[in-house]
N, C-alpha and C positions, 0 to 999 in steps of 0.2 A: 526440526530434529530429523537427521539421516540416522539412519541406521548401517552401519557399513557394510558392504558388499563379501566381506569375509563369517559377517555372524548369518549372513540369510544364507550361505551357501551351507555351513554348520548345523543350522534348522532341516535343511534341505536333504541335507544327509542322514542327520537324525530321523529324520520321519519315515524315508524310504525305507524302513523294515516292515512298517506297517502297512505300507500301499503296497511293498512286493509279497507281503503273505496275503493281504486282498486279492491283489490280483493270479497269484498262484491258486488260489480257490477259483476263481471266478470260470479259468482256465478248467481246471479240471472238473469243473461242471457243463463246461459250453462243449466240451470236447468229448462227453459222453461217457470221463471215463470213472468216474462218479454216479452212480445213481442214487433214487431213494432206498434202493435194499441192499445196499452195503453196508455190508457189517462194520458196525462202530463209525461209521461217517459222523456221527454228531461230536464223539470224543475224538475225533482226525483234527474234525474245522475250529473246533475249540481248541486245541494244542497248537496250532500251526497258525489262530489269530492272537495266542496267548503270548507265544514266543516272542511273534513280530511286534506286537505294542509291547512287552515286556523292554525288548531290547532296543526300541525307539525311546519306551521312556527313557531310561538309562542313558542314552544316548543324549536323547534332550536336553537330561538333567545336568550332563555334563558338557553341554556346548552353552548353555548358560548361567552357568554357574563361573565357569572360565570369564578371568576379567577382558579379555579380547575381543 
């Protein structure tokens, strides 16, 4: 069984909201510009990993849901 080269690029796409609000955190901790006494840092990084899996799911949901 293949899977064709059009639904893994569609996965691929979909997911990348998730890896790029990851990695947008990861950024603005490695770059200092984040610390631990920033105000509200905990409700920033929870909105900004909420959004990105939010909108991968979504995203998912509709790259596989698609009979293509």
């Amino acid at each position: 069984m293949q899977i064709p080269v059009s639904k893994i690029i569609k996965i691929a796409l979909a997911v990348a909201p998730a890896i790029l609000a990851m990695y947008s955190l990861f950024l603005l901790e490695s770059n200092g510009m984040w610390d631990r006494t920033s105000a509200s840092r905990d409700l920033m990084s929870l909105a900004v990993l909420g959004m990105g899996l939010l909108i991968s799911f979504v995203l998912l949901s509709r790259a596989l849901k698609s009979p293509n």
